[in-house]
TIVO-2410 file (N, C-alpha, C; in nm, 3 decimals):
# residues 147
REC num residu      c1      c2      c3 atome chaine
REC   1      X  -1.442  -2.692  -0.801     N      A
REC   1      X  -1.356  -2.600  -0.727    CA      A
REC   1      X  -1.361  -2.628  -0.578     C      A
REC   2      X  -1.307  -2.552  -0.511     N      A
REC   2      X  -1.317  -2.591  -0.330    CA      A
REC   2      X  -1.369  -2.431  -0.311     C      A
REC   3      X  -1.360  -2.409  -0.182     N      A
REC   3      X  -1.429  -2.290  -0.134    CA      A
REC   3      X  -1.313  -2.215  -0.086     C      A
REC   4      X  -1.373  -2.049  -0.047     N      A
REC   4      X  -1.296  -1.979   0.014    CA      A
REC   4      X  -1.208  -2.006   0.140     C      A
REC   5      X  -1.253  -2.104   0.216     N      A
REC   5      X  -1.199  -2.163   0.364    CA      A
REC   5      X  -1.105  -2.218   0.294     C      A
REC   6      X  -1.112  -2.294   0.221     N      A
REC   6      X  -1.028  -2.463   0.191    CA      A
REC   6      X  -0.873  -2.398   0.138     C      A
REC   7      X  -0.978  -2.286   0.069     N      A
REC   7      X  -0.834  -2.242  -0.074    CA      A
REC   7      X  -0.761  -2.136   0.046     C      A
REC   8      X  -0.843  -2.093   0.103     N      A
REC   8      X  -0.750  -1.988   0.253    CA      A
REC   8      X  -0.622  -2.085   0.287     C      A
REC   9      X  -0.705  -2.212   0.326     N      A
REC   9      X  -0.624  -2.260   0.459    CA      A
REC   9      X  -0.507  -2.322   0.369     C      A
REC  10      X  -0.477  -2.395   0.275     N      A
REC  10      X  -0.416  -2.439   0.142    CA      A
REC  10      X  -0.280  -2.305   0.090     C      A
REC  11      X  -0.320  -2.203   0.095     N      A
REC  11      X  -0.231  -2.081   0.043    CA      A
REC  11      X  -0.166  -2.041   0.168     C      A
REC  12      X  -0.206  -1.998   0.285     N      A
REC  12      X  -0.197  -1.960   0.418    CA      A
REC  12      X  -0.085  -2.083   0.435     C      A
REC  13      X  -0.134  -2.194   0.441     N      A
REC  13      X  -0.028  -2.272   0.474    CA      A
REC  13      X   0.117  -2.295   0.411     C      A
REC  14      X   0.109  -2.286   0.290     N      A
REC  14      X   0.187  -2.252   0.187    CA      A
REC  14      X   0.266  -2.184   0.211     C      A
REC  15      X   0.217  -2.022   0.241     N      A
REC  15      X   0.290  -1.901   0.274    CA      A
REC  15      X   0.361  -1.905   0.401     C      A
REC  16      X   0.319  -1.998   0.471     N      A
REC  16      X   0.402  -1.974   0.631    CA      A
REC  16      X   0.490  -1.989   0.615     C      A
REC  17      X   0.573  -2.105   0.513     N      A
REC  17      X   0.727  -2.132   0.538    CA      A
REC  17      X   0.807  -2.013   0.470     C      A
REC  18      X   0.749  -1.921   0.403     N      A
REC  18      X   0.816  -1.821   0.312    CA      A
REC  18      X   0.868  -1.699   0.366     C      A
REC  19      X   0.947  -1.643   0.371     N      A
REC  19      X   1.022  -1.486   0.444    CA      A
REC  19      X   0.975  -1.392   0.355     C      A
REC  20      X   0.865  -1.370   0.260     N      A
REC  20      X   0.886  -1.290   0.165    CA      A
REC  20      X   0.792  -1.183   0.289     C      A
REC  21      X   0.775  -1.018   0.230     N      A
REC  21      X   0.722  -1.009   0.334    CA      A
REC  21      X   0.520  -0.965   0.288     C      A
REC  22      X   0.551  -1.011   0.178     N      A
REC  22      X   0.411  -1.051   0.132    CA      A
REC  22      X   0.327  -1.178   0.152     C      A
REC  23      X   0.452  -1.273   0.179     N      A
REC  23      X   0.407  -1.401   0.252    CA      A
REC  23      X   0.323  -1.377   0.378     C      A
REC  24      X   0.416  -1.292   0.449     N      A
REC  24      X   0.369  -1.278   0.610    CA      A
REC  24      X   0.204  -1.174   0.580     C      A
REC  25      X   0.203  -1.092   0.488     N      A
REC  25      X   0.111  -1.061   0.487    CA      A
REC  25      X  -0.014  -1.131   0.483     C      A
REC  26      X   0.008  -1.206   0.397     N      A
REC  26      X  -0.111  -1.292   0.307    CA      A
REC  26      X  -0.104  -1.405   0.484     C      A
REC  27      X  -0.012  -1.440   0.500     N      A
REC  27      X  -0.046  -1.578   0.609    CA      A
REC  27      X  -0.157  -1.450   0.785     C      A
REC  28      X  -0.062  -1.392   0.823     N      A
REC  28      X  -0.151  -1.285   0.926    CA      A
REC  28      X  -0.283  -1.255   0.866     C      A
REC  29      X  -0.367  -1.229   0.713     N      A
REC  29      X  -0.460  -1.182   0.682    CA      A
REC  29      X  -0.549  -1.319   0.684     C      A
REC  30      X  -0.468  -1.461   0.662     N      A
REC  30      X  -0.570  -1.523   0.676    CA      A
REC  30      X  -0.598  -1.549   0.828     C      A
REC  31      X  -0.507  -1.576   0.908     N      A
REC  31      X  -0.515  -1.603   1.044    CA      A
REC  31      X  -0.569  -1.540   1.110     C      A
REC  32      X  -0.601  -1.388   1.087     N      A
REC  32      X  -0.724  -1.259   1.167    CA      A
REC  32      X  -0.862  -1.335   1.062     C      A
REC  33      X  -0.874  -1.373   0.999     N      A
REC  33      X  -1.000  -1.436   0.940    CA      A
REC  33      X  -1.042  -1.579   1.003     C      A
REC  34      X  -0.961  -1.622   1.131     N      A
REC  34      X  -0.982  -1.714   1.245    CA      A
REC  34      X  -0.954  -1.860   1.205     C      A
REC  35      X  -0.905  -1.898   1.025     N      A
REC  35      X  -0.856  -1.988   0.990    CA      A
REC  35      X  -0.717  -2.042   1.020     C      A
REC  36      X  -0.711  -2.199   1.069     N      A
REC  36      X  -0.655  -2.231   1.131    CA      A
REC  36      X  -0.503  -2.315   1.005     C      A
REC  37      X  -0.379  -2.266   1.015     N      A
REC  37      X  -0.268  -2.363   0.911    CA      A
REC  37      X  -0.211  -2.457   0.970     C      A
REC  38      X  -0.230  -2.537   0.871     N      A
REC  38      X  -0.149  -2.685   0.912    CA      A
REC  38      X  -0.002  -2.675   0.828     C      A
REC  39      X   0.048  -2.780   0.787     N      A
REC  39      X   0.242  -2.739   0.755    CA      A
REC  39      X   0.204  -2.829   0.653     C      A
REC  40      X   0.326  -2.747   0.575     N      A
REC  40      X   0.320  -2.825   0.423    CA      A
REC  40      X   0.437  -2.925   0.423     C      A
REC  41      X   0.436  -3.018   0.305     N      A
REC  41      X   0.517  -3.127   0.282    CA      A
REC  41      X   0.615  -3.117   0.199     C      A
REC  42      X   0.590  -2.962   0.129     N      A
REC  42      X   0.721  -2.956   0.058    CA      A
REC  42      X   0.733  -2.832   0.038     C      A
REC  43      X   0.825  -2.711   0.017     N      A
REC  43      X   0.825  -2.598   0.031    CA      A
REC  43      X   0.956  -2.529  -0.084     C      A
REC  44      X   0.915  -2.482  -0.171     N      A
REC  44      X   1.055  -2.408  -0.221    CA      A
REC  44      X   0.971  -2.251  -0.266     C      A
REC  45      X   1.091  -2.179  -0.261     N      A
REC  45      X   1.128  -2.038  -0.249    CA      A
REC  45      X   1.133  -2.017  -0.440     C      A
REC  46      X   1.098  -1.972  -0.522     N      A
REC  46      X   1.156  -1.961  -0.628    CA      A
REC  46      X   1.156  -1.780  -0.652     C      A
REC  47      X   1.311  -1.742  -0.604     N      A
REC  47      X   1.304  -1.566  -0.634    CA      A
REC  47      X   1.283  -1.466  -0.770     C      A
REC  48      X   1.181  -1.398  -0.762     N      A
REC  48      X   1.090  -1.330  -0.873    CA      A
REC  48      X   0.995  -1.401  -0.924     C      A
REC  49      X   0.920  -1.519  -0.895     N      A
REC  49      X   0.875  -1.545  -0.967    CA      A
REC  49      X   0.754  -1.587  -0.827     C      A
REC  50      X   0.826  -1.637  -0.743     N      A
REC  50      X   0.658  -1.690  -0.603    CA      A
REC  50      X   0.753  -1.833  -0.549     C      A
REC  51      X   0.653  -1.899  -0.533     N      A
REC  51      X   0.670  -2.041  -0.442    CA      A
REC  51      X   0.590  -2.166  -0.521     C      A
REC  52      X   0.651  -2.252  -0.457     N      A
REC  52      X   0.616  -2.405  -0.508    CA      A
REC  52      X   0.615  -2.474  -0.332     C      A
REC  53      X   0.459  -2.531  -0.352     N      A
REC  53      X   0.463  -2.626  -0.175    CA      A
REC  53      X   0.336  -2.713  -0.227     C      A
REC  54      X   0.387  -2.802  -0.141     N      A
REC  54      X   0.300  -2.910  -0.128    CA      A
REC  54      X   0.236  -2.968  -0.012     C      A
REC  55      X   0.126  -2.905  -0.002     N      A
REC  55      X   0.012  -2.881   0.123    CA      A
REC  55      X  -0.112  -2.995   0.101     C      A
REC  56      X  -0.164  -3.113   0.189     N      A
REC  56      X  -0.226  -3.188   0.171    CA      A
REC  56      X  -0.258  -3.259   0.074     C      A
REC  57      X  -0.090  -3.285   0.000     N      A
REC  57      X  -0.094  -3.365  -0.075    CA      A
REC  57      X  -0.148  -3.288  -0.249     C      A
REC  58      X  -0.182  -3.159  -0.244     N      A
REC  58      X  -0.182  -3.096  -0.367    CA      A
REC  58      X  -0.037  -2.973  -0.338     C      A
REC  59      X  -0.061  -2.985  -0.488     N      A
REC  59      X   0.104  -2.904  -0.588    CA      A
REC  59      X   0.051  -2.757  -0.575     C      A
REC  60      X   0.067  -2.682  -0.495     N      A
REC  60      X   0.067  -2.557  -0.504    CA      A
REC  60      X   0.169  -2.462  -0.578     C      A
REC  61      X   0.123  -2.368  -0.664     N      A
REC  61      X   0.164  -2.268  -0.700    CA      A
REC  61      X   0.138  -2.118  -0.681     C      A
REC  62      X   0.264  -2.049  -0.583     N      A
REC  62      X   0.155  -1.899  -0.590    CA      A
REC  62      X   0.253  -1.806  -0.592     C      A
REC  63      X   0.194  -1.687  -0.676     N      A
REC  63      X   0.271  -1.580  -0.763    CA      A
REC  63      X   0.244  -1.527  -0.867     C      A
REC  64      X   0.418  -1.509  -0.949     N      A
REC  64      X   0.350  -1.451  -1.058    CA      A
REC  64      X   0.280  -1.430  -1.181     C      A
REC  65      X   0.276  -1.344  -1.268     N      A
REC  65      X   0.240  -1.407  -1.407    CA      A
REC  65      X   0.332  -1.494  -1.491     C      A
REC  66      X   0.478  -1.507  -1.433     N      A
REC  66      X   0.584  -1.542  -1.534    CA      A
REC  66      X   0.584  -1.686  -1.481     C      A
REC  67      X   0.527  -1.703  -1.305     N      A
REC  67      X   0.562  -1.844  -1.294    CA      A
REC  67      X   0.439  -1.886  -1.309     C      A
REC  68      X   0.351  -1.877  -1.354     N      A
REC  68      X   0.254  -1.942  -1.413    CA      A
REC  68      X   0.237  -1.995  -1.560     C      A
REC  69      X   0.317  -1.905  -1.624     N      A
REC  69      X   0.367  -1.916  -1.736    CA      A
REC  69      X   0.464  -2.044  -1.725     C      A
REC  70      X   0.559  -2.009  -1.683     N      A
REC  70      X   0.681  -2.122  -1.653    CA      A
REC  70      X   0.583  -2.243  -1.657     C      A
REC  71      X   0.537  -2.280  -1.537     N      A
REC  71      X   0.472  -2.433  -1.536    CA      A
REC  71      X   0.361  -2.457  -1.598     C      A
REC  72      X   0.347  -2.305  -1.706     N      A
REC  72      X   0.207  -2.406  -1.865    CA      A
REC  72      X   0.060  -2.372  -1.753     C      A
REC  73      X   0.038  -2.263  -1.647     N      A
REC  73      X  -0.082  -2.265  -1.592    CA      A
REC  73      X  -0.135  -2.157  -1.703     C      A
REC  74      X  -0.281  -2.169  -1.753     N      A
REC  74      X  -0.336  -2.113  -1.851    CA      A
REC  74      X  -0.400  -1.948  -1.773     C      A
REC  75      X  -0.379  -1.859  -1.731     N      A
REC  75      X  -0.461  -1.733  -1.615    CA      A
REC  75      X  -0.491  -1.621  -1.721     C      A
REC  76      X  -0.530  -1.657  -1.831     N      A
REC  76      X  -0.528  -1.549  -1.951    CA      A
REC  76      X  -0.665  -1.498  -1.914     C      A
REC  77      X  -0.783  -1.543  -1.855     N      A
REC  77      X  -0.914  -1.499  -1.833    CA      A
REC  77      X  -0.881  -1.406  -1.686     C      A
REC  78      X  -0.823  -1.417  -1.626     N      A
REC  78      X  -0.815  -1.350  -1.529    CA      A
REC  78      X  -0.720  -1.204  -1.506     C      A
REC  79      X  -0.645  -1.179  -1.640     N      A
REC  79      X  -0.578  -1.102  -1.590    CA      A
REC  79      X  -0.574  -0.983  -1.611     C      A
REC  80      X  -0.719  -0.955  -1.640     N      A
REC  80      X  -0.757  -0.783  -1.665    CA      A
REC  80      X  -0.781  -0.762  -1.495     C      A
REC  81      X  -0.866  -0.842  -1.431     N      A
REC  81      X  -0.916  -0.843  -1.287    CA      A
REC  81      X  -0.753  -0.829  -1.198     C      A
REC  82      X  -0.674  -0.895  -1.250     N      A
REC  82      X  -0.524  -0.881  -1.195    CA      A
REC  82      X  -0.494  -0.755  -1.192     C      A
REC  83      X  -0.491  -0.691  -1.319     N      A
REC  83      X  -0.459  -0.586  -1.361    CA      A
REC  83      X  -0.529  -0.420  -1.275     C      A
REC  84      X  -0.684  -0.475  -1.268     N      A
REC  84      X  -0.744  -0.411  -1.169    CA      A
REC  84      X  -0.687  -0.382  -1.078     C      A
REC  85      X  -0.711  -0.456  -0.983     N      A
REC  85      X  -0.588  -0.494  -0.858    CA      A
REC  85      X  -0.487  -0.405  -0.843     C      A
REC  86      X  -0.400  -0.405  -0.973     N      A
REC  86      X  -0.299  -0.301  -0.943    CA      A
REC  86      X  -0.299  -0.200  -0.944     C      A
REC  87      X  -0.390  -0.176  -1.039     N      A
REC  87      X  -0.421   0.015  -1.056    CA      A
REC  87      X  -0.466   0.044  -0.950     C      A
REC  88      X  -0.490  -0.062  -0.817     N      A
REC  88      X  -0.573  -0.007  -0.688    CA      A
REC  88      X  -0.444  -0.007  -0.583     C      A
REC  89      X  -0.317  -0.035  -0.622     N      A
REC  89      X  -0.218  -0.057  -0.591    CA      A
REC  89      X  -0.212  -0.137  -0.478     C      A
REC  90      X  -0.271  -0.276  -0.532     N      A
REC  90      X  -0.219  -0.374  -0.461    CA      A
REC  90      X  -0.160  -0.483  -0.509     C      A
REC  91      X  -0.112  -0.578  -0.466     N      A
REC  91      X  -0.062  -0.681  -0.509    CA      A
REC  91      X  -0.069  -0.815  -0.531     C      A
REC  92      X  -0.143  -0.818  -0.691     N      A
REC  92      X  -0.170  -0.975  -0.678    CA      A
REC  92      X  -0.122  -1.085  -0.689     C      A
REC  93      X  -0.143  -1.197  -0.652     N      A
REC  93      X  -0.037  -1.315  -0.693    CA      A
REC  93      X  -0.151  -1.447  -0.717     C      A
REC  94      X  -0.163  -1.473  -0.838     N      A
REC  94      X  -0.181  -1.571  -0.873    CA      A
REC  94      X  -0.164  -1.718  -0.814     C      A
REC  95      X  -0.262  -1.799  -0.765     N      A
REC  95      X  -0.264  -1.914  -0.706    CA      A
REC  95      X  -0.368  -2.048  -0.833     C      A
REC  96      X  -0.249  -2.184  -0.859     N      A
REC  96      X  -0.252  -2.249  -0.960    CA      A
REC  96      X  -0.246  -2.398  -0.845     C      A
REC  97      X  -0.323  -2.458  -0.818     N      A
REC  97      X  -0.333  -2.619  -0.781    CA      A
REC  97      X  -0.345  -2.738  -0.822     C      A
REC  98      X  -0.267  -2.810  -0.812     N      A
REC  98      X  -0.227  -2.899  -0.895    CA      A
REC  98      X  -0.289  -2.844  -1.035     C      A
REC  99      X  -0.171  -2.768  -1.106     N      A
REC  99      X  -0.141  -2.732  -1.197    CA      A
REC  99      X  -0.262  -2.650  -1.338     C      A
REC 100      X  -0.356  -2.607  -1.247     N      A
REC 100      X  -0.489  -2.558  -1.314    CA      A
REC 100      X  -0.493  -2.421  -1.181     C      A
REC 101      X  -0.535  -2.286  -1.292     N      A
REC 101      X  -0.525  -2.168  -1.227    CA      A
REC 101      X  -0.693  -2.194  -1.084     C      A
REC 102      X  -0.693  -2.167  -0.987     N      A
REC 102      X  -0.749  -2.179  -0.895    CA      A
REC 102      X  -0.782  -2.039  -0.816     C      A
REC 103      X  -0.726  -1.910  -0.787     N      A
REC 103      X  -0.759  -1.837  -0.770    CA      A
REC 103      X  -0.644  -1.685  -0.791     C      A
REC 104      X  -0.680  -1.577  -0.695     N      A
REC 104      X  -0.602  -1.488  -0.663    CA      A
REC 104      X  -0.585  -1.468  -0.538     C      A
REC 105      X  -0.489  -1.390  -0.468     N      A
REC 105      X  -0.482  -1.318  -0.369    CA      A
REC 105      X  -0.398  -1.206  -0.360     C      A
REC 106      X  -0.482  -1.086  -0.337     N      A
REC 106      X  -0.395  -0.992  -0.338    CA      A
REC 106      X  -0.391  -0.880  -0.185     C      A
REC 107      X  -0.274  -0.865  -0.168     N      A
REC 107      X  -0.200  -0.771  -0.044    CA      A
REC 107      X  -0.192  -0.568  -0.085     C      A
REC 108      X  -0.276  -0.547  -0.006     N      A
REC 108      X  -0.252  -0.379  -0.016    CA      A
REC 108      X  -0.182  -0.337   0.056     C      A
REC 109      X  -0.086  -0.236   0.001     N      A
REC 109      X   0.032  -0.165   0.081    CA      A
REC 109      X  -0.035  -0.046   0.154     C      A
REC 110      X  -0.017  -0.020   0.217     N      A
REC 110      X  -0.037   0.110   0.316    CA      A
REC 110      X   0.056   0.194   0.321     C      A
REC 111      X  -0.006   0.344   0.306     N      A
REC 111      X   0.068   0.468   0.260    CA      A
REC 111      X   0.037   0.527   0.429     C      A
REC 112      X   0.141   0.567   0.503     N      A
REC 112      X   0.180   0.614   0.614    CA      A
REC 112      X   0.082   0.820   0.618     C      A
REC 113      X   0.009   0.792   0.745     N      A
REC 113      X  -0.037   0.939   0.688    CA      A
REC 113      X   0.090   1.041   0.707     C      A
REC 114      X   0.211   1.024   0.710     N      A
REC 114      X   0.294   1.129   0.712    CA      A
REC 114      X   0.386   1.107   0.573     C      A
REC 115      X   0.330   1.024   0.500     N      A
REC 115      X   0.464   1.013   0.367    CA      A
REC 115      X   0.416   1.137   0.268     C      A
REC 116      X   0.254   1.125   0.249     N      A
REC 116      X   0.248   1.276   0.162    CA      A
REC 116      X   0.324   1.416   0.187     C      A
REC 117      X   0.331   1.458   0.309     N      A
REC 117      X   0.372   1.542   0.382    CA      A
REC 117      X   0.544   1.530   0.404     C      A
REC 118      X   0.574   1.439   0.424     N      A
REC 118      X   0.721   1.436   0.414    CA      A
REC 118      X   0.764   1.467   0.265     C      A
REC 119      X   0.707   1.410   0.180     N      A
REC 119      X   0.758   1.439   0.011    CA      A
REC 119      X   0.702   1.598  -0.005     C      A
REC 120      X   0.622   1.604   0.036     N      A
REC 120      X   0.609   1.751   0.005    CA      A
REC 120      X   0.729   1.843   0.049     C      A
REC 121      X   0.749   1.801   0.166     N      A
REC 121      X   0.875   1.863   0.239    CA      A
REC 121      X   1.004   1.862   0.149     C      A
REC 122      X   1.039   1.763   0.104     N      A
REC 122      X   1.173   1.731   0.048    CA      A
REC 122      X   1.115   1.809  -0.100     C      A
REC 123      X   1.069   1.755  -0.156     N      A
REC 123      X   1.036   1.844  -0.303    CA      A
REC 123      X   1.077   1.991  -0.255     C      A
REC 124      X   0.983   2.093  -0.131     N      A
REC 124      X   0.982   2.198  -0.124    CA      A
REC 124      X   1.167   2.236  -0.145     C      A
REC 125      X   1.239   2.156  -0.043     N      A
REC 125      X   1.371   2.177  -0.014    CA      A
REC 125      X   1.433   2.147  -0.151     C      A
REC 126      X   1.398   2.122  -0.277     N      A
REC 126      X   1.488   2.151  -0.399    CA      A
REC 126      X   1.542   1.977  -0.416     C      A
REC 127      X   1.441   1.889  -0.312     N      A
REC 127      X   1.496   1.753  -0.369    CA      A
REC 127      X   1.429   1.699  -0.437     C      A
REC 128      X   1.465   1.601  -0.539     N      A
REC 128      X   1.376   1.543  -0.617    CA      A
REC 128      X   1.415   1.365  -0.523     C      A
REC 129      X   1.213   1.337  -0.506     N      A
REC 129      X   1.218   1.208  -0.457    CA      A
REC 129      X   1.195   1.085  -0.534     C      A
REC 130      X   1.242   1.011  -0.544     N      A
REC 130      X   1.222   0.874  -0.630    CA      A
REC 130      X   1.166   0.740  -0.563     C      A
REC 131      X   1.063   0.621  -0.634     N      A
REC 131      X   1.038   0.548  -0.532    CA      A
REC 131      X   1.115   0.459  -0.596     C      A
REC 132      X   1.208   0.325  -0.542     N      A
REC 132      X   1.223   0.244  -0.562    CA      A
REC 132      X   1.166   0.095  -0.511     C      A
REC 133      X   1.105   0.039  -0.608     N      A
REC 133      X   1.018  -0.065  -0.514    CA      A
REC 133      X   1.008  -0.194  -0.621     C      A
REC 134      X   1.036  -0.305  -0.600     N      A
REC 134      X   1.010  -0.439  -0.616    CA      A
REC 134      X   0.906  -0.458  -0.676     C      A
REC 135      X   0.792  -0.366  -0.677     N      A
REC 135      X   0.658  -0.372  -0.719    CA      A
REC 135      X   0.656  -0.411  -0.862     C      A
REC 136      X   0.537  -0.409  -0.955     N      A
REC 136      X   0.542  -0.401  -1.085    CA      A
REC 136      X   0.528  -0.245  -1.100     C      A
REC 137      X   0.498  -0.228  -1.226     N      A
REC 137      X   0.480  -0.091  -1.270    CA      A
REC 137      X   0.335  -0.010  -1.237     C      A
REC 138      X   0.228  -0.088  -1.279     N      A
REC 138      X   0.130  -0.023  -1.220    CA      A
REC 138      X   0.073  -0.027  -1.097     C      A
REC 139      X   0.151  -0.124  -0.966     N      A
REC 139      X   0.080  -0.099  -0.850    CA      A
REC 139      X   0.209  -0.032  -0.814     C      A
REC 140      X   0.318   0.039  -0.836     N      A
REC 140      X   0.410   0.127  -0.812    CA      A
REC 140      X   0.352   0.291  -0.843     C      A
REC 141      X   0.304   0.260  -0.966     N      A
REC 141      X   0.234   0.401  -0.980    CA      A
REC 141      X   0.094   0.449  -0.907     C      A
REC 142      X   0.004   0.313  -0.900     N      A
REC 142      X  -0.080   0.388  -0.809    CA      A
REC 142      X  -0.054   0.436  -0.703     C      A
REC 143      X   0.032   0.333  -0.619     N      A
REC 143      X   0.101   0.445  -0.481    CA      A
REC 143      X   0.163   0.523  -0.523     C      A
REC 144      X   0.228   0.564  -0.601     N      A
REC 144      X   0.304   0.696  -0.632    CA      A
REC 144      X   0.187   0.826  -0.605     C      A
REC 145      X   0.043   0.765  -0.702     N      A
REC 145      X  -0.041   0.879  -0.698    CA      A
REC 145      X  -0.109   0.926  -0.611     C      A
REC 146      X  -0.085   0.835  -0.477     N      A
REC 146      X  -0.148   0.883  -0.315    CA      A
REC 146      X  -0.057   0.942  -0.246     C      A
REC 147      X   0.056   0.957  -0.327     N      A
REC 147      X   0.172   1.035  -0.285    CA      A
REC 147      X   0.243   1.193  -0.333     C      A
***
């Protein structure tokens, strides 16, 4: 395997070329951890499913469970710990290098201290609030339940 630095700087780099805004998360969380990104050699976007880049010459994959699936990466040992993750309502994404599962990384959303209090408000007023979110199902519901 490589280490936490290597596989940082490898994903981080990865993520820079991406607009997603979990990209920007994951690339700022490594860069406050004082690790430094270099630019990748090949970069594609694949929507719902993560990214495909090619960073020092290894095949990066990072995302979801379906695109891991897609390119035959085996993450069946890992995905109760995934699953964890979400019930803590955050967001994991699966990272596969040259084509063997290699790690995780996952992004926590932050609940605003005025959103409890605003939904309370609107409920009181006879509205019913709904979340709509990109999320999966269970890191949608755990923020639902800090809400």
């Amino acid at each position: 395997g490589i280490d936490e630095n290597e596989f940082l700087t490898l994903v981080g780099t990865a993520e820079r070329n991406s607009e997603h805004p979990l990209a920007e998360a994951i690339v700022e969380g490594i860069k406050e951890k004082g690790i430094n990104l270099g630019s990748s050699e090949a970069f594609e976007a694949i929507p719902g499913f993560g990214i495909q880049s090619t960073v020092k010459g290894k095949q990066l994959l990072i995302g979801t469970r379906r695109l891991m699936a897609k390119y035959s990466v085996n993450v069946q040992e890992v995905l109760s710990k995934m699953e964890n993750l979400e019930k803590q309502g955050k967001t994991a994404m699966l990272v596969a290098i040259d084509g063997s599962y290699a790690g995780m990384v996952a992004v926590a959303d932050t609940i605003k201290d005025t959103s409890k209090e605003a939904i309370a408000r609107l409920n009181k007023m006879g509205l019913e609030v709904v979340m709509i979110t990109g999320d999966n199902t269970q890191t949608a519901k755990a923020i639902a339940d800090q809400v």
